[in-house]
N, CA, C and O atoms as a Tinker XYZ file with bonds, in Angstrom:
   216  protein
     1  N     -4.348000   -3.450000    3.652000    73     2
     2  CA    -3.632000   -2.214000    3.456000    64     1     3
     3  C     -3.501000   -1.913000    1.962000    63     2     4     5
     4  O     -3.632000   -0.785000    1.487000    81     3
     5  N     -3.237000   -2.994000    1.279000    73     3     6
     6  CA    -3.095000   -2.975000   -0.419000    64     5     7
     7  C     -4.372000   -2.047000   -0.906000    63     6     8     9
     8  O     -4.319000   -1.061000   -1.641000    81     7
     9  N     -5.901000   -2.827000   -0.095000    73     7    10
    10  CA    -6.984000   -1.910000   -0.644000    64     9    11
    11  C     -7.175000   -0.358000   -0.387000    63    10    12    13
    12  O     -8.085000    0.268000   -0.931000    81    11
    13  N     -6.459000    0.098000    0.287000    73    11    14
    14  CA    -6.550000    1.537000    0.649000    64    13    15
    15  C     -5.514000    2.195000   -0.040000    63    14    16    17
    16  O     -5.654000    3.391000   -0.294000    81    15
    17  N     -4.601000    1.658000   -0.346000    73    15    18
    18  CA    -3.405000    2.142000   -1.519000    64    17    19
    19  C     -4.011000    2.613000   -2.958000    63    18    20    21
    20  O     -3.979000    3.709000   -3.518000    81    19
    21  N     -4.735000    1.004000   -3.450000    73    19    22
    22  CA    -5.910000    1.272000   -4.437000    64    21    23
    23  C     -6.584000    2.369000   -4.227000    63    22    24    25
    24  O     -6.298000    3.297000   -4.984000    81    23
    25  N     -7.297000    2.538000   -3.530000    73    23    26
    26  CA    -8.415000    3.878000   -2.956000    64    25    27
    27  C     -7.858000    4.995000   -3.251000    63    26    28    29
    28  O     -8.507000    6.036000   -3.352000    81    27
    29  N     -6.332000    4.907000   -3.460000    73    27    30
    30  CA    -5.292000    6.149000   -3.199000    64    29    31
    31  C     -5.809000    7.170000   -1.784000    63    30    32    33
    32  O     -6.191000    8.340000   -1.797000    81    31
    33  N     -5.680000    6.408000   -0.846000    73    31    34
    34  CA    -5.429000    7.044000    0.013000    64    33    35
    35  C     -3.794000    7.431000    0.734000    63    34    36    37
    36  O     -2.755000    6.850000    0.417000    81    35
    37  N     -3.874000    8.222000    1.458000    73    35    38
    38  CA    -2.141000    8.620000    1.956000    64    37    39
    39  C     -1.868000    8.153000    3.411000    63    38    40    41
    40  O     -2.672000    8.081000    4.341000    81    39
    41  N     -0.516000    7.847000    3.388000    73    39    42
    42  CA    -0.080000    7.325000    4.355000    64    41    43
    43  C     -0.644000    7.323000    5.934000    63    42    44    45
    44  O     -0.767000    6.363000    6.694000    81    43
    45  N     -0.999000    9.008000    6.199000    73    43    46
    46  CA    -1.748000    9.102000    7.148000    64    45    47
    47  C     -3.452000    8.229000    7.067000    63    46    48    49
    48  O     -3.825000    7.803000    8.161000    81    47
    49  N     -4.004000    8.085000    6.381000    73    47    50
    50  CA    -5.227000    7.921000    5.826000    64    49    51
    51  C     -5.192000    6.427000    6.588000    63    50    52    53
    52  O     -5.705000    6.138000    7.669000    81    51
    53  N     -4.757000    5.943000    6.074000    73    51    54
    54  CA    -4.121000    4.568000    6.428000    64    53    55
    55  C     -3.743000    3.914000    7.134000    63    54    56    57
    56  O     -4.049000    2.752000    7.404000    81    55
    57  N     -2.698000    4.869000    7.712000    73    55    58
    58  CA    -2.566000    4.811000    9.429000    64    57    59
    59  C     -3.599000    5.146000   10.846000    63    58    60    61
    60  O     -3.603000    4.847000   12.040000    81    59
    61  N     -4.491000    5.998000    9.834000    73    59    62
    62  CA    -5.769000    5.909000   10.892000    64    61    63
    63  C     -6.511000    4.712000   10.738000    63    62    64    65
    64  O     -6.928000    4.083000   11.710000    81    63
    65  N     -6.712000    4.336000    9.460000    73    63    66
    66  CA    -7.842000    3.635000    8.975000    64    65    67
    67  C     -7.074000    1.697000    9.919000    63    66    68    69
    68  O     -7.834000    0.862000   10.409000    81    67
    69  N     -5.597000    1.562000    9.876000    73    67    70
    70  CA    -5.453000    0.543000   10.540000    64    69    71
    71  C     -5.078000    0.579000   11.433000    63    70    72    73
    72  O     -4.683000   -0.562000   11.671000    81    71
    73  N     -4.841000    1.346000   12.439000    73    71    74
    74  CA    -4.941000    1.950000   13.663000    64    73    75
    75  C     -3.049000    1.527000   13.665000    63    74    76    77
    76  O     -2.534000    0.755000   14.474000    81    75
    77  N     -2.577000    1.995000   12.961000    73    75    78
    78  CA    -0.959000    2.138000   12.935000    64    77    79
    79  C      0.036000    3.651000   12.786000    63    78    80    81
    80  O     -0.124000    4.630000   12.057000    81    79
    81  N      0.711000    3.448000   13.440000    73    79    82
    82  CA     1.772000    5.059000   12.849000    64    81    83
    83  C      2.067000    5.045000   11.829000    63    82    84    85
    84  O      2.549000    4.067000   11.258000    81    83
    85  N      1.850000    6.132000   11.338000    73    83    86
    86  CA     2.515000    6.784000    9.705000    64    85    87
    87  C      4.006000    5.853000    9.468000    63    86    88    89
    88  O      4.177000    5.429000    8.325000    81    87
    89  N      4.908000    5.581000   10.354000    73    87    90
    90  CA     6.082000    5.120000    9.901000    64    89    91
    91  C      5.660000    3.733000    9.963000    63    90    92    93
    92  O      6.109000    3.121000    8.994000    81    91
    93  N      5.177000    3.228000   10.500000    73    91    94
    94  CA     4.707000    1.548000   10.701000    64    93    95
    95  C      3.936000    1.422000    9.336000    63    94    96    97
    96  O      4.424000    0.460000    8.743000    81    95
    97  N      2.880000    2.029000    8.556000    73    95    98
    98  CA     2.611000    2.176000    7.128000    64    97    99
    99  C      3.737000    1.720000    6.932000    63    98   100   101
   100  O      4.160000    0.564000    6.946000    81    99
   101  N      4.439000    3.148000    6.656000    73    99   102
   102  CA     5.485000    3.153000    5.198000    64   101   103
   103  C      6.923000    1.944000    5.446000    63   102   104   105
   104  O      7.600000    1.542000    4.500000    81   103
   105  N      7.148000    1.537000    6.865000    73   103   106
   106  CA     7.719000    0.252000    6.615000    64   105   107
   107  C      6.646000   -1.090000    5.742000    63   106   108   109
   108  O      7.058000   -1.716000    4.766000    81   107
   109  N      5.344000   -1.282000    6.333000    73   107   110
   110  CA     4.787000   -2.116000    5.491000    64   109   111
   111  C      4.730000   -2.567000    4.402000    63   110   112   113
   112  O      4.904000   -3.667000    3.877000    81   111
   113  N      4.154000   -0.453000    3.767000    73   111   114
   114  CA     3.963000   -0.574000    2.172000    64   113   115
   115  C      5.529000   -0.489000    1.854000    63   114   116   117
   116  O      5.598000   -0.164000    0.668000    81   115
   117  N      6.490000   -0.598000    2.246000    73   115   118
   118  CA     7.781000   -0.960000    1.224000    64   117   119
   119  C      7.935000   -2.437000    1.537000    63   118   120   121
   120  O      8.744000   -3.043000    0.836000    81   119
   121  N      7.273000   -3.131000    2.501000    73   119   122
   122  CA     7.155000   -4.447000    2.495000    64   121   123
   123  C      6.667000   -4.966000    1.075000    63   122   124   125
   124  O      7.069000   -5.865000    0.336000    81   123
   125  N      5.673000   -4.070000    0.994000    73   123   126
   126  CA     4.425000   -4.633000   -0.413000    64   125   127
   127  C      5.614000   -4.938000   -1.095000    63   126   128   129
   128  O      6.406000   -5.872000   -1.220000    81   127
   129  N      5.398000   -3.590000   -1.556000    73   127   130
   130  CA     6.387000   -3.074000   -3.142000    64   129   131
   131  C      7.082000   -3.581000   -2.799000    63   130   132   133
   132  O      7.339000   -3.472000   -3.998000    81   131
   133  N      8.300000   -4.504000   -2.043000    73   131   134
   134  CA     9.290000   -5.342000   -2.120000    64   133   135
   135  C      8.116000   -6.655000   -2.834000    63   134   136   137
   136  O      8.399000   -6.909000   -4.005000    81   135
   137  N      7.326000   -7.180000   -2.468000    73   135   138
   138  CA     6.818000   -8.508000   -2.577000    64   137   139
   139  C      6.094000   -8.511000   -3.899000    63   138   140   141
   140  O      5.783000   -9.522000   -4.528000    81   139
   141  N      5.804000   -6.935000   -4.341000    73   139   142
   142  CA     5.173000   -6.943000   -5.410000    64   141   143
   143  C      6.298000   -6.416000   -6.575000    63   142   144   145
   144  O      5.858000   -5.966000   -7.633000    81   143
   145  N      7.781000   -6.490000   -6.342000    73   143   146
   146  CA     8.617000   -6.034000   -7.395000    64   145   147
   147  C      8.344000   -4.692000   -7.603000    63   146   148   149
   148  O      8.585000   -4.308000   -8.748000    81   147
   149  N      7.792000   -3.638000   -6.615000    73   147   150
   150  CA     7.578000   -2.443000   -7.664000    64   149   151
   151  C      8.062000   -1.625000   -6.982000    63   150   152   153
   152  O      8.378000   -2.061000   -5.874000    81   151
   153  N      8.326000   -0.328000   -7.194000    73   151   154
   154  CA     9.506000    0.979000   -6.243000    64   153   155
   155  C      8.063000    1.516000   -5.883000    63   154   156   157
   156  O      7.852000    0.872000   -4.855000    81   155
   157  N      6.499000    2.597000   -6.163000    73   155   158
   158  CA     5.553000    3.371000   -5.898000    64   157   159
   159  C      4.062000    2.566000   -5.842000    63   158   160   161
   160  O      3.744000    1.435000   -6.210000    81   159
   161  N      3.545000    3.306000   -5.419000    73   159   162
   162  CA     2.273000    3.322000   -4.792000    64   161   163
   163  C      1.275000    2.857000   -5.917000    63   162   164   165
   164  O      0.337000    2.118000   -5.620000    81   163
   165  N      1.500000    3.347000   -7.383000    73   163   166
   166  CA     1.362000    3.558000   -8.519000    64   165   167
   167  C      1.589000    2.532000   -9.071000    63   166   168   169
   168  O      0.773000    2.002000   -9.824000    81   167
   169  N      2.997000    1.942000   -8.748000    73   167   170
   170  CA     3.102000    0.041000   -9.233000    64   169   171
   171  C      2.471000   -0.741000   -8.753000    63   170   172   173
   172  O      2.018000   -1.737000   -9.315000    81   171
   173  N      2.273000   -0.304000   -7.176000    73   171   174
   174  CA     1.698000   -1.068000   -6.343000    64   173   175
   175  C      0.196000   -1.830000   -6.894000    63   174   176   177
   176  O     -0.097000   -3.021000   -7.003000    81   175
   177  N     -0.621000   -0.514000   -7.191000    73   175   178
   178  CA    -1.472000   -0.526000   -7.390000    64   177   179
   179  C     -2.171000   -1.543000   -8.848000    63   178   180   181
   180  O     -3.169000   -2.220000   -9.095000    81   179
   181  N     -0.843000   -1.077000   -9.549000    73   179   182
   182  CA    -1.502000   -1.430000  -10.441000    64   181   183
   183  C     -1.327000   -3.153000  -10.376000    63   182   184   185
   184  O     -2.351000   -3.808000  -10.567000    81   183
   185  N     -0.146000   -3.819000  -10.132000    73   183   186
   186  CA    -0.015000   -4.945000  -10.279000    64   185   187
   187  C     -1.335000   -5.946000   -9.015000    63   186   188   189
   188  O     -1.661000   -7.133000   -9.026000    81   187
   189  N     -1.790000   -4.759000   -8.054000    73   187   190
   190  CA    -2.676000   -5.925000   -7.386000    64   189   191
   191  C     -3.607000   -5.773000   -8.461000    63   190   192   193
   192  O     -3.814000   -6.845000   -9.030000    81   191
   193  N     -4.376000   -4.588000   -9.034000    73   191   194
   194  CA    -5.454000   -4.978000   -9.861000    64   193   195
   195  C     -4.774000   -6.110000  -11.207000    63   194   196   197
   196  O     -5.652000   -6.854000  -11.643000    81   195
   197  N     -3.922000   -6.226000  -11.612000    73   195   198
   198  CA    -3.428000   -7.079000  -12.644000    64   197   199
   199  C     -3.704000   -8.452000  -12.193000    63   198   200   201
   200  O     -4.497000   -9.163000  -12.810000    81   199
   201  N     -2.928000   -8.951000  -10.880000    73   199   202
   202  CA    -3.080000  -10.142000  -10.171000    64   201   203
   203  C     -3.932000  -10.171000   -9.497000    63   202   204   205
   204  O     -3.912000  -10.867000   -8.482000    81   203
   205  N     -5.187000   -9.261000   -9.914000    73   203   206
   206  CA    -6.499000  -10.095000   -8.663000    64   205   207
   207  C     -6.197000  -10.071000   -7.160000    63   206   208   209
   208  O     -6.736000  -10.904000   -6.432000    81   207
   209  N     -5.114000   -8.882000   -6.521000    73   207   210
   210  CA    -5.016000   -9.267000   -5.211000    64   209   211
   211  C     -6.142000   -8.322000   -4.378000    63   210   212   213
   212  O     -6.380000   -8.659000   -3.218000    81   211
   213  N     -6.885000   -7.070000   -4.973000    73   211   214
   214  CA    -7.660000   -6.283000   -4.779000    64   213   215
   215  C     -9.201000   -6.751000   -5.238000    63   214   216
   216  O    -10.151000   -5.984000   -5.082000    81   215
C-alpha cells in the first residue's frame, strides 16, 4: 500500500488497486503514518524513500 502512496495515487485508486473500501485505506494509511511518525501522505512518502521501505 506504501508503494501506491509513492505513485501518489488517491485513496480510491488504492482501494481498487487492493481490493479494499476507501475507509479500510484511510484506516490503514493512518496506520502507516502512525508507524512512520508522520501526519500526510507527503511524510509518508517521503520517509519510505529515506528508509528504503519503497
Amino acid at each position: 500500500m506504501l508503494q501506491l502512496v509513492v505513485a501518489e495515487k488517491t485513496d480510491r485508486e488504492i482501494a481498487q488497486n487492493v481490493n479494499l473500501s476507501e475507509r479500510a485505506v484511510r484506516k490503514e494509511l493512518r496506520r502507516i503514518y502512525d508507524k512512520l511518525e508522520v501526519n500526510c501522505r507527503a511524510g509518508a512518502a517521503y520517509k519510505a524513500g529515506k528508509q528504503s521501505l519503497v
